[in-house]
C-alpha positions as a printed Julia matrix, in Angstrom:
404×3 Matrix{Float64}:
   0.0     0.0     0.0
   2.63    2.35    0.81
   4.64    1.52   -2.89
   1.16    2.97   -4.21
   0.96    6.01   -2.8
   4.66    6.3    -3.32
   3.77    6.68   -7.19
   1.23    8.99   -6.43
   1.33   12.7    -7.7
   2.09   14.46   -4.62
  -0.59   17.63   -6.29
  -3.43   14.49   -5.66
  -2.24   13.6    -2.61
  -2.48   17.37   -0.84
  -6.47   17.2    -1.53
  -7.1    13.76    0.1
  -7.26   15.57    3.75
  -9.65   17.96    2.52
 -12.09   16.05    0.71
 -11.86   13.77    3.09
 -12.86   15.79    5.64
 -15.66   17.13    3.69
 -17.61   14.45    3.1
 -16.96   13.49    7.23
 -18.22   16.57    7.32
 -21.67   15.54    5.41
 -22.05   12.21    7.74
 -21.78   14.37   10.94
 -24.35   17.09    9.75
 -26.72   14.3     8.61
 -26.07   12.48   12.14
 -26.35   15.46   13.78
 -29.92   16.76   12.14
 -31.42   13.12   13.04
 -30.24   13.04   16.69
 -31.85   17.01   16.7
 -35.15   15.07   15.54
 -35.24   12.49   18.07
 -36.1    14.82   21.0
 -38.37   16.69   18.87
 -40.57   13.88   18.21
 -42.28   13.97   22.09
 -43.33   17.3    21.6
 -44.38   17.51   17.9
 -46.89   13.97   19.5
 -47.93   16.92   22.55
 -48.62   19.55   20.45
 -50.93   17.96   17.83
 -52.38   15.43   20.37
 -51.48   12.57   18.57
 -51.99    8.94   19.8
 -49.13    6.69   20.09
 -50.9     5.08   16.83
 -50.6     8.26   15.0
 -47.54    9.14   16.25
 -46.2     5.41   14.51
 -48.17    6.41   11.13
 -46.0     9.8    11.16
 -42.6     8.3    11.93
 -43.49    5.56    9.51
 -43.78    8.0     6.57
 -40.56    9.34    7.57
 -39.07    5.83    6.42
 -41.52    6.08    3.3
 -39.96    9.32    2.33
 -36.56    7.94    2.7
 -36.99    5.14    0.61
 -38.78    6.31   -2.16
 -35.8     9.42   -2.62
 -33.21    6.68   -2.68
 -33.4     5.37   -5.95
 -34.0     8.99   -6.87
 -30.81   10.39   -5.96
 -29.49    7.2    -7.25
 -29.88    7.93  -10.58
 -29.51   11.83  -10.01
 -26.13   11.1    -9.03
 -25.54    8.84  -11.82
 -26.33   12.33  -13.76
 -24.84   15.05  -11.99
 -22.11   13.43   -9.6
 -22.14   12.51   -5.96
 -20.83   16.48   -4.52
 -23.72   18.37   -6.31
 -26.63   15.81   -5.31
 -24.77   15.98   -1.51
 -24.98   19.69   -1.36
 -28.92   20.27   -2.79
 -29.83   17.99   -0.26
 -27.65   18.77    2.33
 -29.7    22.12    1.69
 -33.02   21.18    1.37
 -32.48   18.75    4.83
 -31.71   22.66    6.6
 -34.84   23.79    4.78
 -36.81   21.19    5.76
 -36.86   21.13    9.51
 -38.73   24.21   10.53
 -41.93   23.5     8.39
 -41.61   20.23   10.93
 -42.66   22.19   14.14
 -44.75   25.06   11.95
 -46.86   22.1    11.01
 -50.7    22.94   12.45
 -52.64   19.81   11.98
 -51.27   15.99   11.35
 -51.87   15.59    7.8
 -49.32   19.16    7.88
 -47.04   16.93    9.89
 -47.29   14.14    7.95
 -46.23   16.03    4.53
 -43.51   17.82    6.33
 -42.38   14.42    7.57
 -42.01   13.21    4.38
 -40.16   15.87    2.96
 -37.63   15.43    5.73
 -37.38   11.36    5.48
 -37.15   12.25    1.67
 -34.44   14.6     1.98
 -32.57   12.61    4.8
 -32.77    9.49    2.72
 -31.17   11.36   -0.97
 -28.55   12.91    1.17
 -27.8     9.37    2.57
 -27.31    7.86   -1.05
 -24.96   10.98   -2.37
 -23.39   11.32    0.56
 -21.95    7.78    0.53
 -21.64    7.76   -2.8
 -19.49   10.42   -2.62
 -17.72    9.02    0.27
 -16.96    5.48   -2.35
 -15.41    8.41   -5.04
 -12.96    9.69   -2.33
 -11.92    6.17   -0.75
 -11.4     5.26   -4.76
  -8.51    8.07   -4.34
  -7.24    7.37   -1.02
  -4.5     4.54   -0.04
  -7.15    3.44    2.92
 -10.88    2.45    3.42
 -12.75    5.47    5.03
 -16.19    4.21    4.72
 -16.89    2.63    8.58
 -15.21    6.37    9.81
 -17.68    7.73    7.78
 -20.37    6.0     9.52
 -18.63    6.62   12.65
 -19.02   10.28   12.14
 -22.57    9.82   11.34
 -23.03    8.39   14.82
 -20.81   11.21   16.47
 -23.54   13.52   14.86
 -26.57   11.88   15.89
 -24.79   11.51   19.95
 -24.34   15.67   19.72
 -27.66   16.11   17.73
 -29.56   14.05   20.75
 -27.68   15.07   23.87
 -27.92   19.15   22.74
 -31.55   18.48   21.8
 -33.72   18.7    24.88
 -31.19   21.51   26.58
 -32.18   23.75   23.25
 -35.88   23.59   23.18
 -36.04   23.75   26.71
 -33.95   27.15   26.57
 -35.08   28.26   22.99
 -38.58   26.57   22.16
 -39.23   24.03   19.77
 -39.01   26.62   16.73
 -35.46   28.11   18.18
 -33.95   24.78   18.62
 -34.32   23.84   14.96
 -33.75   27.17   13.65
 -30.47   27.05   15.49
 -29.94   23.54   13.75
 -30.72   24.76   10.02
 -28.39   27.8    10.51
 -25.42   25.83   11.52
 -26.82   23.04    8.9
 -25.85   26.03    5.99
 -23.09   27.21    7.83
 -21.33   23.48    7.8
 -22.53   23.85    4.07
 -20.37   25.84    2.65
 -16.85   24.22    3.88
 -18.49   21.14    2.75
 -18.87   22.21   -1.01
 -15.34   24.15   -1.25
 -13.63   21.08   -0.37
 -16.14   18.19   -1.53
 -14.76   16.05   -4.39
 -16.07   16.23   -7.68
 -16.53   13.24   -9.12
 -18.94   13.89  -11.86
 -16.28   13.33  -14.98
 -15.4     9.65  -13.08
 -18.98    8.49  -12.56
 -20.31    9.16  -15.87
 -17.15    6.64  -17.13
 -18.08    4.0   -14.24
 -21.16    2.74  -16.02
 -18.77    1.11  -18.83
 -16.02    0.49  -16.42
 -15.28   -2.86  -16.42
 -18.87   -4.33  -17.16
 -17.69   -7.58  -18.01
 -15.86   -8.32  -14.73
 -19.44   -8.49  -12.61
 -19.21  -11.13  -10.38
 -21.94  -13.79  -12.46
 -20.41  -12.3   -15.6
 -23.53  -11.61  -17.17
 -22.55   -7.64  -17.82
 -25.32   -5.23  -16.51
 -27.35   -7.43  -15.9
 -25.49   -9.26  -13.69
 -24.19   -5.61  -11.5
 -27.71   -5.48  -10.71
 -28.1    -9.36   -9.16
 -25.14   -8.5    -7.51
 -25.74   -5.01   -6.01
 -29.23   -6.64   -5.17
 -27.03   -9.19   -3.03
 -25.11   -6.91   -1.54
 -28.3    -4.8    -0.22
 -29.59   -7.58    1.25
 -26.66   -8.29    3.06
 -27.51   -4.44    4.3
 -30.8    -5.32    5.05
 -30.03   -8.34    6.99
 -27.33   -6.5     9.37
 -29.86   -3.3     9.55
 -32.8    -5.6    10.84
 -31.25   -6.9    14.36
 -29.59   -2.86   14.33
 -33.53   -1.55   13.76
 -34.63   -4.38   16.64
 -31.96   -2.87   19.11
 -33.42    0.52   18.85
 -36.64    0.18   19.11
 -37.01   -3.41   21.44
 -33.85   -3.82   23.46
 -35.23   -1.44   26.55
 -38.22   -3.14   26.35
 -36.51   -6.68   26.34
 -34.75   -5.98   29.27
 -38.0    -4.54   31.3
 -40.15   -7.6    30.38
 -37.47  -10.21   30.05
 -34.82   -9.69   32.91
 -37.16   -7.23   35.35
 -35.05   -4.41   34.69
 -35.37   -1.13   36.0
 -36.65    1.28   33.82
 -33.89    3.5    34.64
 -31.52    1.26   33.48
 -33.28   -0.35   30.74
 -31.32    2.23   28.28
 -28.07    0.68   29.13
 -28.35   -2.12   26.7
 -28.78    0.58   23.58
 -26.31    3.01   25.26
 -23.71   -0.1    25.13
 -24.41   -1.16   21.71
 -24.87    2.36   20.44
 -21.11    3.01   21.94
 -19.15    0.09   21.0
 -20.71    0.8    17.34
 -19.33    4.13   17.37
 -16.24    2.89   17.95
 -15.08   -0.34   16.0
 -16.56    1.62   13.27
 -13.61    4.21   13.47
 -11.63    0.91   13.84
 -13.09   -0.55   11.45
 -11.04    0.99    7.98
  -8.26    0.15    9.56
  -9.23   -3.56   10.5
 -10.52   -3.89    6.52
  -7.66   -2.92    5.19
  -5.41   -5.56    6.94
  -7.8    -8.36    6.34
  -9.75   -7.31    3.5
 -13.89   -6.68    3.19
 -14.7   -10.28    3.04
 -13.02  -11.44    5.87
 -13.66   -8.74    7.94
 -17.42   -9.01    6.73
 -17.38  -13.08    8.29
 -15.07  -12.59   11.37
 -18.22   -9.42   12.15
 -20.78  -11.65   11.63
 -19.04  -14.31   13.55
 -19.4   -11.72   16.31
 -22.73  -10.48   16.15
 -24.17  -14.32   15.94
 -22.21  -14.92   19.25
 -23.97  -11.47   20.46
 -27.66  -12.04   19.51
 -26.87  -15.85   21.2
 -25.71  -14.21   24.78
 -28.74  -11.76   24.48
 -31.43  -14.46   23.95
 -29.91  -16.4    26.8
 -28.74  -14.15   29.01
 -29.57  -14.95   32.28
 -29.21  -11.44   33.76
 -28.48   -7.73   33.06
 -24.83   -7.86   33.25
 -24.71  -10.63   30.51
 -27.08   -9.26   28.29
 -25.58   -5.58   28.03
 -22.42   -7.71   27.33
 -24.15   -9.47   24.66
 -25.34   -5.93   23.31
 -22.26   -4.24   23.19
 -20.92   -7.57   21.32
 -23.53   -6.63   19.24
 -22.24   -3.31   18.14
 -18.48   -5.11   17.72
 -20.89   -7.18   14.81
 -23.24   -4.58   13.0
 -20.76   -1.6    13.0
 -19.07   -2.68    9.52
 -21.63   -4.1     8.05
 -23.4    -1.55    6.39
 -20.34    0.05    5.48
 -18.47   -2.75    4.42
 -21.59   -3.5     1.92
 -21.88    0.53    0.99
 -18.36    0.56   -0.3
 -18.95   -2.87   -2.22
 -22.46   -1.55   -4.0
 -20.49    1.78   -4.77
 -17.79   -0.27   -6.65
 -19.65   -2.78   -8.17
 -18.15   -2.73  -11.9
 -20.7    -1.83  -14.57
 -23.17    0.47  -12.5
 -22.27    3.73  -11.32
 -21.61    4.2    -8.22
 -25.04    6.34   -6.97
 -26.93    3.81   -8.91
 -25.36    0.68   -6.9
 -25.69    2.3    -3.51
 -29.15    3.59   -4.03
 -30.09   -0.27   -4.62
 -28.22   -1.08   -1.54
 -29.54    1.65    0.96
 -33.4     1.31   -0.56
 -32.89   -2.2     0.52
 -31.36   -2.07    3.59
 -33.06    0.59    4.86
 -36.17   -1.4     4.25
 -35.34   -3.5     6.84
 -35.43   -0.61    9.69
 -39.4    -0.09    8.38
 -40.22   -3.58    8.08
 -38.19   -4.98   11.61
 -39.9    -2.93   14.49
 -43.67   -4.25   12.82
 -42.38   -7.76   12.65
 -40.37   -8.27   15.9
 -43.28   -7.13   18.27
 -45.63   -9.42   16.19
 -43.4   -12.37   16.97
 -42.13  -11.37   20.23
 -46.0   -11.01   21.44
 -46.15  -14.83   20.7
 -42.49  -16.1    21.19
 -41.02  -13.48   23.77
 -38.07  -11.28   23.09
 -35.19  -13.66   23.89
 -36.48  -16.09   21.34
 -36.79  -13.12   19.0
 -32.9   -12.22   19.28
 -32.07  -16.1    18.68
 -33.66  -15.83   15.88
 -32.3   -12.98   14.56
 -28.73  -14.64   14.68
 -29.99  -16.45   11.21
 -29.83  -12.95    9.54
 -26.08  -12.78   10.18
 -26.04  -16.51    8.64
 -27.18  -15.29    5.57
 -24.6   -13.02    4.97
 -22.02  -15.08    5.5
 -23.34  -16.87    2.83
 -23.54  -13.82    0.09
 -20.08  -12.36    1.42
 -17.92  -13.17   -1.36
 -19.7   -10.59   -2.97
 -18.13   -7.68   -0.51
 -14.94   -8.14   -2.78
 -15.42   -5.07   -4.95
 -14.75   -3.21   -1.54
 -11.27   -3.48   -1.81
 -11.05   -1.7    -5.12
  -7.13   -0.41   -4.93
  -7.23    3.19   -5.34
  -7.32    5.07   -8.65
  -9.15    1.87  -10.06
């Protein structure tokens, strides 16, 4: 690796730092604008009354509005590139937030909701997209950092949240957030890569080295493959967040003060391994690194279903984030790179699919832990991480050398 960027120009090598840092920069504003929502939510449900019912129908069209931009942006950064699609949403995510909390009646809400999911969904497809283009250039993986940064975001975004309104309102506190939203803008698109020239060669990069061969065709079974080994990491990540506090209250007759600690756990050790987690790739490649993680999380989700107390089960949780944390990534970087798709197009595909799985888990875990309990539930999920041990061969396009 080193003899590569040895034959580097040094004149590309000066901008790595600074794109790199730019699209960090996107992850930690997109992090940051979703951990701003979370305490948000409580008193949009106050002010308009709603029912725990209609609160779910509003956060659930959040998800709709996310997945139906994905494949949007997809192919609008196919088009345009990965930077310009990053920076119109990156702006229209800071316009969106105020009309969430000027919103007078739910079916108001509900629009506004969906023009925030939408715009927090597009960003997520250029954004990574973009982040693929710049780890193309770079000697290193940067895609789990990335991701970590998204996570640093969403910690800030949610621990600043409830001190703001409470000292500015509900309007100030998001006000506040779309100001510094624009203000984080504009370093962002200065030093933002464009990659607009190399993605409109990537669709005939290369076609006929698709894994089955097939051309086109075949990038599109194997991008599909790929985003459902997203989906199947994202579904026990989706069942942590919204069932682990309750899993511990029902299950182990856990405080409710300290039923958090099992998300707090899993949440942190994420955080970490993924800014470990480049670093871990690159020794052992995306493949291997892919098994040895799922290796971990099905030893996880087997301590958490038969844990016997609390102290065991938040060790099975934070086990849990040692698993999931390069996952996604690891599967990102692979849909960006699959050869004869561009890269938006491939991660669109991906994310629309994995991101699926955080709409369709919270539904189908509390239908099958009403019947089976929620320890039976996290055994079960351990067959998720099976499956994509079976489709990881196709995480090989993650290792792309740079310049390819």
């Amino acid at each position: 690796m080193s003899t590569d960027v040895a034959r580097m120009p040094a004149a590309i090598t000066g901008v790595w730092p600074r794109q790199r840092l730019a699209v960090a920069g996107a992850f930690l504003a997109n992090g940051f604008v979703m951990g701003s929502w979370a305490p948000q939510i409580p008193v949009l449900a106050g002010r308009l009354g709603l029912s725990e019912t209609h609160l779910g129908f509003l956060i659930l069209a959040f998800g709709i509005g996310a997945v139906l931009a994905m494949p949007v942006l997809g192919a609008a950064t196919a088009r345009f590139g990965s930077r310009t699609s990053t920076l119109v949403l990156h702006a229209l995510l800071a316009l969106s937030l105020l009309p969430l909390v000027w919103a007078p009646t739910p079916l108001a809400a509900g629009a506004a909701i969906l023009f925030f999911g939408a715009s927090m969904g597009g960003m997520d497809v250029a954004m990574n997209a973009n982040a693929v283009s710049v780890e193309r250039r770079m000697p290193r993986a940067i895609m789990s950092s990335c991701h970590g940064f998204w996570s640093i975001g969403g910690f800030l975004g949610a621990a600043s949240g409830g001190v703001l309104i409470e000292a500015l309102g509900a309007i100030g506190h998001l006000a506040l957030v779309s100001v510094l939203l624009l203000v984080l803008l504009v370093p962002i698109a200065r030093n933002m890569l464009e990659d607009v020239a190399a993605t409109h060669s990537d669709a005939r990069h290369d076609a006929s080295l698709t894994p089955s061969g097939t051309g086109a065709g075949g990038a599109k079974l194997a991008v599909v493959g790929i985003g459902l080994c997203a989906l199947f990491g994202m579904v026990p990540e989706g069942a942590t967040i919204d069932w682990s506090a309750i899993h511990l209250r029902q299950d182990l007759g856990v405080d409710i003060a300290l039923s958090g600690l099992a998300f707090a756990a899993f949440s942190a050790v994420m955080a970490l391994f993924r800014f470990l987690g480049d670093g871990i790739r690159d020794r052992l490649g995306a493949t291997r690194t892919l098994r040895y993680s799922c290796g971990a999380g099905i030893a996880a989700l087997l301590v958490i279903g038969l844990a016997p107390n609390l102290a065991v089960s938040i060790l099975g949780f934070a086990l849990l984030g040692v698993g999931l944390s390069n996952i996604a990534p690891i599967a990102f970087s692979a849909a960006g790179n699959v050869p004869g798709l561009k890269p938006g197009v491939g991660i669109s595909i991906a994310t629309t699919i994995g991101y699926s799985g955080i709409l369709i888990a919270p539904s189908a875990i509390g239908f099958f832990a009403e019947r089976f309990g929620f320890s039976a539930v996290f055994l079960g999920l351990s067959g998720c991480l099976v499956a994509i041990l079976f489709l990881s061969g196709l995480m090989r396009g993650a290792d792309r050398q740079p310049g390819s």
